[in-house]
C-alpha positions in Angstrom: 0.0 0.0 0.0 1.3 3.6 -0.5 3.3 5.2 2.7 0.5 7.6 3.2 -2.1 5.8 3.0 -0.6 2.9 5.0 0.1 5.9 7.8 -3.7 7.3 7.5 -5.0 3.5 8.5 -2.2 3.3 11.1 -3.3 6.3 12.3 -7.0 5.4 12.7 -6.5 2.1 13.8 -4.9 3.7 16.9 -7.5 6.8 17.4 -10.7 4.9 16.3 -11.9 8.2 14.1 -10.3 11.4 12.9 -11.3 14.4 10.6 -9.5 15.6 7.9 -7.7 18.4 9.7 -6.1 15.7 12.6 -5.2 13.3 9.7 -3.3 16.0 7.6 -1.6 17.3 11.0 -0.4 13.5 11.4 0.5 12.8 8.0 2.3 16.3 7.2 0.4 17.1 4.4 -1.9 19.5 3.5 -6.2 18.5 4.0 -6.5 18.7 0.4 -3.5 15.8 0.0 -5.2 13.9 2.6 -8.8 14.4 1.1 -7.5 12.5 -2.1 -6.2 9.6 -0.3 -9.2 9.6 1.3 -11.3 9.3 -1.9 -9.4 6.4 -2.9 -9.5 4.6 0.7 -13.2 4.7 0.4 -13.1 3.8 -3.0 -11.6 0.6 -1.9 -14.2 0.0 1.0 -11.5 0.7 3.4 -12.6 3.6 5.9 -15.8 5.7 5.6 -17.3 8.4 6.8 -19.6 9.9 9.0 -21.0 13.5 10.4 -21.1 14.7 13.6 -22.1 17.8 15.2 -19.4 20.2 17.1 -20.1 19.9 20.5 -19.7 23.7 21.1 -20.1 27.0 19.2 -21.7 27.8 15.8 -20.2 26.4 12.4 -20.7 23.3 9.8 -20.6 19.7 11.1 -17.1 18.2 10.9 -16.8 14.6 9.1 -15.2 11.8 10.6 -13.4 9.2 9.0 -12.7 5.6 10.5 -11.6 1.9 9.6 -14.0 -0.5 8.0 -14.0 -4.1 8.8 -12.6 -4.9 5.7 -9.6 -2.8 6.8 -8.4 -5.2 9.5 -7.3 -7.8 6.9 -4.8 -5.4 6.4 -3.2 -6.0 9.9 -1.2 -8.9 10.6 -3.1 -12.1 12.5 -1.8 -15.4 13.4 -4.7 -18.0 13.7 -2.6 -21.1 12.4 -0.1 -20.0 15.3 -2.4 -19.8 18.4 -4.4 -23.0 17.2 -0.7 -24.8 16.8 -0.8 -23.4 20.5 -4.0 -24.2 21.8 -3.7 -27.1 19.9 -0.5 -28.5 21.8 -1.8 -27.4 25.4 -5.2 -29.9 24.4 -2.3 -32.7 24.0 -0.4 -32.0 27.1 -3.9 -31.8 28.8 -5.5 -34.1 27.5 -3.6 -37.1 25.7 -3.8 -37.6 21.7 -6.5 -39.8 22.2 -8.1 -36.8 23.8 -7.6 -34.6 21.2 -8.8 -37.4 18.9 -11.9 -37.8 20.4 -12.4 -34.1 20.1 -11.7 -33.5 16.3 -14.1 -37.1 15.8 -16.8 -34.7 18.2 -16.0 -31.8 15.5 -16.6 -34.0 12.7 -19.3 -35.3 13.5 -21.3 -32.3 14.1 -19.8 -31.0 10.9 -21.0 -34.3 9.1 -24.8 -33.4 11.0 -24.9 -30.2 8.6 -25.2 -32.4 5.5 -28.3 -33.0 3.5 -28.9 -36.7 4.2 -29.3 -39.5 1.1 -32.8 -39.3 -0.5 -34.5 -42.3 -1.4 -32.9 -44.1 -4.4 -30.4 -41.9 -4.6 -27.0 -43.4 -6.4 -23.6 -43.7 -5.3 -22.7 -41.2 -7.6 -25.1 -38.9 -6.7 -24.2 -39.0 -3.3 -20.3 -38.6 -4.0 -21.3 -35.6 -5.6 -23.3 -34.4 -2.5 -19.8 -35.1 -0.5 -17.8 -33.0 -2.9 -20.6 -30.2 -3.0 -20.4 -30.0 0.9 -16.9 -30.7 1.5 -16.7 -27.6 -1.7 -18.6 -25.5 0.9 -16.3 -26.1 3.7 -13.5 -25.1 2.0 -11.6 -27.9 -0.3 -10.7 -28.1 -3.2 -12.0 -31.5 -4.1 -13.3 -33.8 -6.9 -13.9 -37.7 -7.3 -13.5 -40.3 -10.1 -13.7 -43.3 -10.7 -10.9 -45.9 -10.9 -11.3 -49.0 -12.0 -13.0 -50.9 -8.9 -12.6 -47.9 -6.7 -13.9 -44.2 -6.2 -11.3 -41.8 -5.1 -11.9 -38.7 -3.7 -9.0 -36.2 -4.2 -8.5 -33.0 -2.1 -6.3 -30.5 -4.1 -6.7 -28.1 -1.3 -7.4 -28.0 2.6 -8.3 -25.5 4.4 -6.5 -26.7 7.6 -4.0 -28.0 6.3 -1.3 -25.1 7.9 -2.6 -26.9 11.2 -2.7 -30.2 9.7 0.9 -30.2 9.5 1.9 -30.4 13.6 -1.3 -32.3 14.1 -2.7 -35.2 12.2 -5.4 -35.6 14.2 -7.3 -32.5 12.0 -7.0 -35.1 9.1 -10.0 -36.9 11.2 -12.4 -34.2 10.0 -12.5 -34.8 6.3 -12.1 -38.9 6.5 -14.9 -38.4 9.4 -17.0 -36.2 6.8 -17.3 -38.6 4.0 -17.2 -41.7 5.9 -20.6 -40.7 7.4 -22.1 -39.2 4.8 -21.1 -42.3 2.2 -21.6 -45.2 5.0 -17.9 -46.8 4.4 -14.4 -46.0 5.8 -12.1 -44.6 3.2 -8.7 -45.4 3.0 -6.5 -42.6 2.9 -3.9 -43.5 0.7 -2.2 -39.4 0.0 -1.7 -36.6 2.2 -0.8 -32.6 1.4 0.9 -33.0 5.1 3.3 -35.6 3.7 4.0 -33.4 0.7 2.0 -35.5 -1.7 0.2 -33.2 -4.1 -3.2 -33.7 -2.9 -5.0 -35.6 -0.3 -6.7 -38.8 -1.8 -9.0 -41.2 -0.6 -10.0 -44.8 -1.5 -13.5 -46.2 -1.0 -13.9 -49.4 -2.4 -16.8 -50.1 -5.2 -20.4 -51.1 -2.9 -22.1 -53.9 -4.5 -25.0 -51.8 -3.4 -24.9 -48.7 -5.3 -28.6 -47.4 -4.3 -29.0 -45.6 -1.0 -32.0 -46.5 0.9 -33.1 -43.3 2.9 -35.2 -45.3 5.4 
């Protein structure tokens, strides 16, 4: 981002709001300068504006400028760090089978979100509802089928930064599409093991109609 503008969003970050004449005095510039870096902050859906009275003595409303949400993307977070953090104090506390159990609790409430089979629906079909929903949570994911097998490859995973220090996250896809396709797949690539996607193996049913009863 340009210094100035960078400096404007610093600048309101720290004060919450500011009008024109406080962010020029901060900046060094004159209010006219600051006005057009204002224009394009807006224009970007980075700060906006509001009016607000003086609280004393005649004269024209002064307006305000402060951050939008969309301007705290701009600041730096660490989410994959604390949850490698809270993450490893859930071990220590609790065991790996602990934190096992937990992510199969997570998954399973995840896997409670999905549409369940409808009556007669095909194998197929319902592959494509695990895709769609897995799709919604995040992956990157697509299915074929192979011979006497359907595999399910993940290009991309959404936890996979997290993934990396603890397998157990891996439970909440495998979890995912064993409930909603009945069978255990067999995970046979990982992203976390440097293999180019995840990919896993669920063997050809006999019975490729669901009954919904």
């Amino acid at each position: 981002m340009q210094a100035t503008r960078q400096q404007i969003i610093e600048f309101l970050k720290e004060k919450g709001q500011a009008t024109v004449e406080e962010l020029a005095a901060a900046v060094n510039l004159t209010p006219m300068a600051v006005r057009h870096h204002l224009n394009v902050l807006q224009a970007e859906n980075l700060i906006l504006s509001s009016t607000i009275r003086r609280q004393s003595g005649p004269g024209r409303p002064s307006q305000v400028y402060q951050l939008t949400q969309a301007a705290d993307e701009l600041f730096p977070v660490d989410y994959y760090g604390l949850t490698d953090y809270l993450l490893a104090e859930l071990t220590h506390q609790l065991g790996q089978d602990g934190l096992r159990q937990i992510f199969s609790n997570i998954a399973q409430r995840l896997a409670s979100e999905a549409p369940p089979p409808r009556e007669n629906q095909t194998f197929e079909e319902r592959l494509d509802e695990v895709i769609a929903f897995l799709s919604a949570k995040g992956f990157v994911v697509d299915w074929e089928n192979r011979e006497n097998n359907y595999m399910i490859h993940a290009y991309s995973c959404p936890y996979r930064q997290v993934a990396k220090n603890h397998a157990e996250v891996c439970l909440l896809d495998k979890q995912i599409i064993s409930s909603m396709l009945a069978t255990t797949p067999a995970r046979v690539a990982c992203l976390t093991t440097d293999d180019d996607h995840c990919t896993y193996c669920i063997s050809r049913p006999i019975e490729l109609i669901f009954d919904s009863r």
